[in-house]
N, C-alpha and C positions, 0 to 999 in steps of 0.2 A: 393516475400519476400525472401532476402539473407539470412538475420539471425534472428536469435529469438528475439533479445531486441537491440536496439543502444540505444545513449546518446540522440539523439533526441527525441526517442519513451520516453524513460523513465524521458522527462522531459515533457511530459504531461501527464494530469487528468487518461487517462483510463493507459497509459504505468504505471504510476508509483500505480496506485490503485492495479494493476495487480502485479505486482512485490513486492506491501508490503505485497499483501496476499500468495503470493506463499513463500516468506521468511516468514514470519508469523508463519505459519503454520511449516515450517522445523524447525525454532528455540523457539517455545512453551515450547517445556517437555525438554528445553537445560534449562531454567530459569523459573523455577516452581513459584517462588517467589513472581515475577514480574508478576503484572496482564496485559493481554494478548493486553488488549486495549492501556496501554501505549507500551508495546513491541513493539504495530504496527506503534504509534506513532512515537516514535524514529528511527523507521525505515526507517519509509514514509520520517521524515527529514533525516536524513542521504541519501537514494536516491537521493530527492530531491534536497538537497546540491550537491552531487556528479555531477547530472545529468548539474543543472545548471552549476556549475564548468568544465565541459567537454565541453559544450557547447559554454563556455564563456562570459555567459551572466554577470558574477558579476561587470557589468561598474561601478554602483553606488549602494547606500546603501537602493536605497529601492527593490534591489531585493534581498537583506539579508532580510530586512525588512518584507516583503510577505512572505520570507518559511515558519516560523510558522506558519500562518493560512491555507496556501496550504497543510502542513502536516496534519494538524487538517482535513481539507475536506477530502485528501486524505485516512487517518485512519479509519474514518467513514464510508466511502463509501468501504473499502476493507471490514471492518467487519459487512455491513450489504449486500453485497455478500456474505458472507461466513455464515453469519445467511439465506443467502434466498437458499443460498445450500444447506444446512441440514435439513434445512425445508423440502423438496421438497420430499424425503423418506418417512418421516413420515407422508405427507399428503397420499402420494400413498400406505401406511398400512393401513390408516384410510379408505382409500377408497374399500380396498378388506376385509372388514372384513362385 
């Protein structure tokens, strides 16, 4: 592996799931306001637009058309990584006590 992320990685399920939670997570307490599941939302699309646009895949309109729903999967699936990470301590307290 060359580098950490390209435009290809980041224009699939696990690249960009991984990328919205890692930005996620740095821009939470930047936008207190804003509840954290839309944050990831917007972000997953934003990626996701980026990544397809590098790629150049936007021939036609139904690959505008799919980002929302791939952002929605992808959003989902980052913060329920990041709910099954936080978990994972708190079972292993519950376990040594």
């Amino acid at each position: 592996m060359d580098e950490f992320f390209s435009w290809q990685m980041l224009a699939t399920f696990a690249g960009a799931t991984a990328a919205t939670g890692i930005v996620t997570q740095f821009l939470k307490n930047l936008i207190p306001k804003l509840p954290t599941q839309w944050l990831s939302y917007l972000l997953a699309l934003v990626i996701l637009c980026a990544a397809t646009a590098a790629i150049g895949d936007f021939t036609d309109w139904t690959s505008w058309a799919i980002l929302p729903l791939n952002a929605a999967l992808v959003s989902m699936a980052s913060n329920g990584a990041f709910a099954a990470v936080k978990r994972v301590p708190m079972a292993k307290r519950k376990q040594n006590r």
